[in-house]
C-alpha positions as protocol buffer text, in pm:
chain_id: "A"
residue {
  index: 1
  type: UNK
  ca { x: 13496 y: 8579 z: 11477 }
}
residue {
  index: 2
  type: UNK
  ca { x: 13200 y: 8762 z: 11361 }
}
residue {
  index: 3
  type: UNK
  ca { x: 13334 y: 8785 z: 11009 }
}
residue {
  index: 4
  type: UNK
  ca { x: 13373 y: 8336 z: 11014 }
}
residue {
  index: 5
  type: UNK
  ca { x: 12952 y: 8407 z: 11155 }
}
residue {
  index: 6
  type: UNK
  ca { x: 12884 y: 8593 z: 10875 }
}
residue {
  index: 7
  type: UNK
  ca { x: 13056 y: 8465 z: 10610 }
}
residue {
  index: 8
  type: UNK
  ca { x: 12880 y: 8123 z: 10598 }
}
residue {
  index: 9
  type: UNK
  ca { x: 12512 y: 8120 z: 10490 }
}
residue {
  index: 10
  type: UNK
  ca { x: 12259 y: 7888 z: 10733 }
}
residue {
  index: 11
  type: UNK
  ca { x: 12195 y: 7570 z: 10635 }
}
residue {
  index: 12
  type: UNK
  ca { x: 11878 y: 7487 z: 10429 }
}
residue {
  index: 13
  type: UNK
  ca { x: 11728 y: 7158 z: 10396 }
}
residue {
  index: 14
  type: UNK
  ca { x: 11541 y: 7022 z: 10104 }
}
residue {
  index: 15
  type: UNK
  ca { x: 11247 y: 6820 z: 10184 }
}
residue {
  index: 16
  type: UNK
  ca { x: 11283 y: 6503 z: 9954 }
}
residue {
  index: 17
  type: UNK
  ca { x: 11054 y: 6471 z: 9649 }
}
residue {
  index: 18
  type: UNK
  ca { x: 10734 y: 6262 z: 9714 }
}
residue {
  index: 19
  type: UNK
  ca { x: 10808 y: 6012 z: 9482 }
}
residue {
  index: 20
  type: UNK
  ca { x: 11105 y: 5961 z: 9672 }
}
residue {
  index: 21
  type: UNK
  ca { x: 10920 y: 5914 z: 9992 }
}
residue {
  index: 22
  type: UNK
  ca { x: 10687 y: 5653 z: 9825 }
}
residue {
  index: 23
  type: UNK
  ca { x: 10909 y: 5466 z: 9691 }
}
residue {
  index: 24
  type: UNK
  ca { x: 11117 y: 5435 z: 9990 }
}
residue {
  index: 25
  type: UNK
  ca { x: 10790 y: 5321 z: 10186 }
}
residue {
  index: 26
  type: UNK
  ca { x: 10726 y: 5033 z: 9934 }
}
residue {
  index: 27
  type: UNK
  ca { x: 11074 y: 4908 z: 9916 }
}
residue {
  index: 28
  type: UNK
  ca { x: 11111 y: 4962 z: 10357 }
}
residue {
  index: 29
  type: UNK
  ca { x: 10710 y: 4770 z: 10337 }
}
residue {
  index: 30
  type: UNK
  ca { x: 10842 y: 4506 z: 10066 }
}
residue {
  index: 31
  type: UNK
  ca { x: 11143 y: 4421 z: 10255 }
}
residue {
  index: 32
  type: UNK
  ca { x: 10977 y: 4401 z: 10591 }
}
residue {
  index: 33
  type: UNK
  ca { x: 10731 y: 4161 z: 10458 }
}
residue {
  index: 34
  type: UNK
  ca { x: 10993 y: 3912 z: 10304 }
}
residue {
  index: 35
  type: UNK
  ca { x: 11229 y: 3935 z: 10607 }
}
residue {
  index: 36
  type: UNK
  ca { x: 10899 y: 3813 z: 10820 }
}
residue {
  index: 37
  type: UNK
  ca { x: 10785 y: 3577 z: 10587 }
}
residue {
  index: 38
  type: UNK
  ca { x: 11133 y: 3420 z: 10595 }
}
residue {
  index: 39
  type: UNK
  ca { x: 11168 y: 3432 z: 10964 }
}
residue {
  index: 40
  type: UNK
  ca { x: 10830 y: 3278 z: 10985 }
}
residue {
  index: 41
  type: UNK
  ca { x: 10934 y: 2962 z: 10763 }
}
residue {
  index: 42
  type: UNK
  ca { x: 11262 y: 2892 z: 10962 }
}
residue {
  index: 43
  type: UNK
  ca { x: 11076 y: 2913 z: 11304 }
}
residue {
  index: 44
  type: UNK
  ca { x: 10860 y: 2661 z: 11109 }
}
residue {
  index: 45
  type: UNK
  ca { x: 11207 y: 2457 z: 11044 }
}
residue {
  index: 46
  type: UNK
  ca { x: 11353 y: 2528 z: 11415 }
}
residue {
  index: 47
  type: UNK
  ca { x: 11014 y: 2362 z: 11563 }
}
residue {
  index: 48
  type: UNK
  ca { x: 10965 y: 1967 z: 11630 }
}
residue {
  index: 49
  type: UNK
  ca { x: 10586 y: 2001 z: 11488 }
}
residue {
  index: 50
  type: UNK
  ca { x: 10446 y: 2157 z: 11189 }
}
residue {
  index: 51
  type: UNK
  ca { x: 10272 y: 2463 z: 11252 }
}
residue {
  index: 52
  type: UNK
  ca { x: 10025 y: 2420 z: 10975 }
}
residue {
  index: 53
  type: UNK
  ca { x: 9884 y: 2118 z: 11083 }
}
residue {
  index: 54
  type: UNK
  ca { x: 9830 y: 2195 z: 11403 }
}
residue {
  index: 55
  type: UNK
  ca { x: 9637 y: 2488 z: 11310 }
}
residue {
  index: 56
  type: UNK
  ca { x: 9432 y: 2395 z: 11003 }
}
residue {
  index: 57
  type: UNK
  ca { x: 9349 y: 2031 z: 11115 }
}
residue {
  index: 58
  type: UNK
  ca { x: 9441 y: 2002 z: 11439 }
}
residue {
  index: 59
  type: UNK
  ca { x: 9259 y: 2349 z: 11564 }
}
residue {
  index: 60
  type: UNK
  ca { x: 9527 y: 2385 z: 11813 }
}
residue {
  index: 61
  type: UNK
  ca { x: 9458 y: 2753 z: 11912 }
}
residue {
  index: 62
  type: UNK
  ca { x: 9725 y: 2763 z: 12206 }
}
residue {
  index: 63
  type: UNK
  ca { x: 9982 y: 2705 z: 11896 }
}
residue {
  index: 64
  type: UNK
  ca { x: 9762 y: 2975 z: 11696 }
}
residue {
  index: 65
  type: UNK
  ca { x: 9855 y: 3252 z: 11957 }
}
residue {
  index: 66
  type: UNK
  ca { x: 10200 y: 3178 z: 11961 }
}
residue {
  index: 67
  type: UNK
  ca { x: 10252 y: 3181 z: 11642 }
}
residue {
  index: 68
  type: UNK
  ca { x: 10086 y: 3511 z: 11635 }
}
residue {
  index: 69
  type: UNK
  ca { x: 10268 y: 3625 z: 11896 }
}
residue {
  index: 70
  type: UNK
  ca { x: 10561 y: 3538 z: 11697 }
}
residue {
  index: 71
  type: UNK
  ca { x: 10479 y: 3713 z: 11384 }
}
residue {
  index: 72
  type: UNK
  ca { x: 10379 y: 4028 z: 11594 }
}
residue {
  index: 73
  type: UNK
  ca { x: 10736 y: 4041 z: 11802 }
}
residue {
  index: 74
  type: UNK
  ca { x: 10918 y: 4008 z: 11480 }
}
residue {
  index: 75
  type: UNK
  ca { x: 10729 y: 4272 z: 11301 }
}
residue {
  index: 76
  type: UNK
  ca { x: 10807 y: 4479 z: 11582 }
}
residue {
  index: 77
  type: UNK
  ca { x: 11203 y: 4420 z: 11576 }
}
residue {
  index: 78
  type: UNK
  ca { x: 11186 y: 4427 z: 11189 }
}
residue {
  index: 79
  type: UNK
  ca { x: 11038 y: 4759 z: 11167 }
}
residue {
  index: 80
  type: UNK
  ca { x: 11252 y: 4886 z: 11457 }
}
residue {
  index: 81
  type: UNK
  ca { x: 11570 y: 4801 z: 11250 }
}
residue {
  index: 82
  type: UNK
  ca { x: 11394 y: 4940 z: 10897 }
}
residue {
  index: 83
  type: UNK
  ca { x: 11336 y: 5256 z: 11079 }
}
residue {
  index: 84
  type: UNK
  ca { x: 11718 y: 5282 z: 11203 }
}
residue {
  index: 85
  type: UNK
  ca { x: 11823 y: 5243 z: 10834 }
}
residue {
  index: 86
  type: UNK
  ca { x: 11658 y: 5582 z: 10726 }
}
């Protein structure tokens, strides 16, 4: 037993280049953008109204908070599952 202990050097981890790092934050940030834009356009699709106009000329704020509320809850669950990934 002690020789199996001895025998096998501890592990050492390597802390990943910072390029590495970066890049991984861009492509996690890039991805996470385009996977809420796209949700965004087909809750757009899913709704009877159009968001847009009810916002820009109809200054319906009620539909401008949940809207916002919508784009908040899916960055939440979009970075939750980016951050499972790594």
């Amino acid at each position: 037993m002690q020789a199996l202990l001895q025998a096998a050097p501890p592990a050492v981890l390597q802390p990943a280049p910072l390029w590495r790092l970066m890049l991984d934050a861009a492509l996690f940030g890039l991805s996470g953008i385009v996977m809420l834009i796209i949700g965004y356009y087909l809750w757009e699709l899913i709704t009877p109204y159009n968001l847009r106009r009810e916002i820009h000329e109809n200054k319906n704020v009620a539909v401008a908070v949940v809207v916002a509320a919508f784009i908040f809850g899916m960055a939440i669950i979009i970075a939750a599952s980016l951050i499972l990934i790594k």
